[in-house]
Backbone as numpy.savetxt, mean C-alpha at the origin, in Angstrom:
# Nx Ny Nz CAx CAy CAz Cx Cy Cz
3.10 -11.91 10.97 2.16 -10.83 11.06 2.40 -10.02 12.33
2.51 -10.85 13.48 3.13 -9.92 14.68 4.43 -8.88 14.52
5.36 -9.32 13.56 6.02 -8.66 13.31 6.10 -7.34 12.88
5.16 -7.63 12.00 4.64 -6.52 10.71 3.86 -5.36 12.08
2.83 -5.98 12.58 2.47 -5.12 13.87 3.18 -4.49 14.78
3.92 -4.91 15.43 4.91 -4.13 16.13 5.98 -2.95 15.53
6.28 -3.73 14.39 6.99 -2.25 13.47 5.73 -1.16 13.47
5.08 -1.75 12.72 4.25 -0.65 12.90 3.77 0.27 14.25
3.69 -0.24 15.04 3.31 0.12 16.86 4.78 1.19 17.08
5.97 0.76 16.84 6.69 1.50 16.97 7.25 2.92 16.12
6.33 2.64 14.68 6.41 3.98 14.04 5.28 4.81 14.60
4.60 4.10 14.96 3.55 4.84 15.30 4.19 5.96 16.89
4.70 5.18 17.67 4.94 5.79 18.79 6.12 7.12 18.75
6.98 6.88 17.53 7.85 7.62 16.91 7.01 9.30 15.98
5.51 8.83 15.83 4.62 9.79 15.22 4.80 10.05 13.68
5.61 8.35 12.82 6.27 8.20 11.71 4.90 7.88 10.71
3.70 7.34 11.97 2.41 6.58 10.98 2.13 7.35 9.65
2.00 8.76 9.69 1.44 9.42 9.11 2.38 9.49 7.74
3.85 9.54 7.69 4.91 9.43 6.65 4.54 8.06 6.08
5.06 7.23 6.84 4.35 5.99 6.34 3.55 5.54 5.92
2.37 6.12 5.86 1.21 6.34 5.13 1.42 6.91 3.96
1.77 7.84 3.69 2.16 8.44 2.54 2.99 8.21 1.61
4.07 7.26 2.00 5.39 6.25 1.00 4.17 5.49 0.64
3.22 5.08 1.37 2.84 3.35 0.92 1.50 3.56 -0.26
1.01 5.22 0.09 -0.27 5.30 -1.21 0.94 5.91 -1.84
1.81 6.42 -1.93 2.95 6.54 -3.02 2.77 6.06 -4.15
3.25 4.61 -2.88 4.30 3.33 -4.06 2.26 2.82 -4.94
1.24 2.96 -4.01 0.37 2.63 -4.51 0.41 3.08 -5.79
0.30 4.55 -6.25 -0.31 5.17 -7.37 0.65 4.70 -8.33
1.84 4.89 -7.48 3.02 3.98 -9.19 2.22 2.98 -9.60
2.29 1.97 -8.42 1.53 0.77 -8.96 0.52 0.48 -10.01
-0.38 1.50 -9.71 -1.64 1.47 -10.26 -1.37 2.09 -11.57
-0.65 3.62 -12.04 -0.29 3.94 -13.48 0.84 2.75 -13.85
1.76 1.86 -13.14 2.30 0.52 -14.02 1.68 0.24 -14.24
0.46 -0.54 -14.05 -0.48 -1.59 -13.99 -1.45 -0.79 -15.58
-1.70 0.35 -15.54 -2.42 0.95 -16.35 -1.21 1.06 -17.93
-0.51 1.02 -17.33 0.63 1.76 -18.81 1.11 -0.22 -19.10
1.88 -0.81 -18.52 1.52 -2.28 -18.94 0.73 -2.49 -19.84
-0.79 -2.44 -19.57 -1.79 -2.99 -20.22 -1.99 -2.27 -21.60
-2.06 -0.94 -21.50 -2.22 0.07 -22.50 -1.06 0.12 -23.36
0.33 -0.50 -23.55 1.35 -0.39 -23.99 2.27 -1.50 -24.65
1.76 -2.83 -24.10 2.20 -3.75 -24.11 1.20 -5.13 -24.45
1.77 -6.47 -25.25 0.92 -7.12 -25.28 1.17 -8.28 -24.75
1.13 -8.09 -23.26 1.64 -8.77 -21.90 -0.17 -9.57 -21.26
-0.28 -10.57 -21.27 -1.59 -11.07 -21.03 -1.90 -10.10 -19.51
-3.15 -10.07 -19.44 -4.09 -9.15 -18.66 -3.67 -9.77 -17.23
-3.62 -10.52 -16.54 -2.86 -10.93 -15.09 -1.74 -10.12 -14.62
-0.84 -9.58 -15.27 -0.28 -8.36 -14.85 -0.62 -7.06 -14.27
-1.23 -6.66 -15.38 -1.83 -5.51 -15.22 -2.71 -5.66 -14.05
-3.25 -6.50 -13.76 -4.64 -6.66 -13.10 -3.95 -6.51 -11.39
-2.99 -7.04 -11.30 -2.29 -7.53 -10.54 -1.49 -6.62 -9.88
-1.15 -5.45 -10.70 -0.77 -4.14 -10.37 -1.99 -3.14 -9.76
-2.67 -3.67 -10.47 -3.77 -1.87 -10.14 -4.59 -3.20 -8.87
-4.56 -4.24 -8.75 -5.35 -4.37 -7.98 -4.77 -4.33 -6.57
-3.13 -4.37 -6.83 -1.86 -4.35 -5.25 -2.09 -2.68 -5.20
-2.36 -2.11 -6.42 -1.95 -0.62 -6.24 -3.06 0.46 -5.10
-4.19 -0.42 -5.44 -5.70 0.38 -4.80 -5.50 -0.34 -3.36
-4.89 -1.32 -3.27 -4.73 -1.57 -1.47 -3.64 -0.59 -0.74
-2.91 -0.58 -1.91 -2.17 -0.19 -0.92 -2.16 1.46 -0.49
-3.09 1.96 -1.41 -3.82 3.73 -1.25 -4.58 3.42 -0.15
-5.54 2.05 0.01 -6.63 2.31 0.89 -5.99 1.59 2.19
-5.42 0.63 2.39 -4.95 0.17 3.55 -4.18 0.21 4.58
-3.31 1.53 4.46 -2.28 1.97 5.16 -3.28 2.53 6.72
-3.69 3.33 5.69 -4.71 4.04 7.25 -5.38 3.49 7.96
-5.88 2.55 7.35 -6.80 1.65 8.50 -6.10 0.92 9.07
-5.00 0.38 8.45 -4.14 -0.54 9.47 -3.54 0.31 10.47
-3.24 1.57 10.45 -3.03 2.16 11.48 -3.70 2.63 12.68
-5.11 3.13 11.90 -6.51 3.04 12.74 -6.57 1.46 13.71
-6.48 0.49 12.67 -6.29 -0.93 13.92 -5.38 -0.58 14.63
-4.11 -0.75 14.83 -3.22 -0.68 15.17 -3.48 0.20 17.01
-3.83 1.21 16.37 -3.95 2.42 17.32 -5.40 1.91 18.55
-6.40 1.16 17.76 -7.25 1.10 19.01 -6.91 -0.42 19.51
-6.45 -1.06 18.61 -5.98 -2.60 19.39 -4.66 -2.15 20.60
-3.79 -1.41 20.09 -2.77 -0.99 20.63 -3.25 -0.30 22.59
C-alpha cells in the first residue's frame, strides 16, 4: 500500500493526478457497461456482472478522494 501511495505522491507532484483520475473513471465506466452487457447478454451466473459494476462504481468514485488523501496526508 505504501507503494501504491508514493506513486501516487509522485504523479501528483508531476500535476499527472488529475489525468490519472480520468484513465481510472475511464476504465471505470467500461467496467460498469461490461458488467451491464455480461448480464443483459449472456447466461453467465450474476457474480460477474455484479463484480464488474460493483469494481466499476469504485473506481469512478475513488480516484479523487484518494488523491484528496493523498494531498492533505502528504
Amino acid at each position: 500500500m505504501d507503494e501504491l501511495l508514493d506513486v501516487l505522491d509522485l504523479l501528483g507532484e508531476f500535476g499527472l493526478e488529475g489525468v490519472m483520475t480520468w484513465v481510472l473513471r475511464i476504465i471505470g465506466v467500461l467496467a460498469i457497461l461490461g458488467g451491464v452487457s455480461v448480464w443483459l447478454f449472456t447466461d453467465l451466473s450474476l457474480i460477474i456482472p455484479v463484480i464488474l459494476i460493483v469494481g466499476g462504481l469504485l473506481l469512478v468514485a475513488i480516484p479523487g478522494l484518494l488523491f484528496e488523501f493523498i494531498e492533505i496526508a502528504g
